[in-house]
C-alpha positions, 0 to 999 in steps of 0.5 A: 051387584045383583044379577038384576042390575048386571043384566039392565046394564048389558041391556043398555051397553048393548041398546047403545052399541045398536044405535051407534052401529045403526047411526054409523051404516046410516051415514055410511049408507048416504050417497049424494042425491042429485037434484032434480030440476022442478017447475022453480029451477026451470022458472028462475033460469028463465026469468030475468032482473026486470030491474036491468031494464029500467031506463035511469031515473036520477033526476040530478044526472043533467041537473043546470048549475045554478050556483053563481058563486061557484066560479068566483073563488080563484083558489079553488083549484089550489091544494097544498099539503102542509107536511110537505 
């Protein structure tokens, strides 16, 4: 090897080992930041669901029983279970 491929190869061992010493006091470095409370936080803790105060509105909660048919059968109610 020539004494100018060894000198480009301990350049690049060399700028590697800066990124990953750079890299690992950066991560080292980091403490948790605390969140602040902004304008948003303050407006979403005090705002509520405007759907929770909606009256119901199921149009078929009270609906009449209009099916004449529906008292007629008197084996309705019976259910047998045919493995037992």
């Amino acid at each position: 090897m020539s004494f100018r491929m060894k000198a480009s190869l301990v350049v690049i061992i060399l700028v590697v080992f800066v990124v990953i010493g750079f890299l690992w006091w950066q991560t080292t470095q980091k403490q948790p930041s605390e969140t602040q409370g902004g304008l948003g936080s303050e407006l979403y803790q005090n705002t509520e669901n405007p759907a929770e105060n909606l009256p119901a509105v199921n149009p078929l909660e009270n609906k009449p029983e209009v099916n004449p048919l529906s008292d007629t059968n008197p084996f309705s109610d019976i259910k047998t279970n045919p493995f037992k």
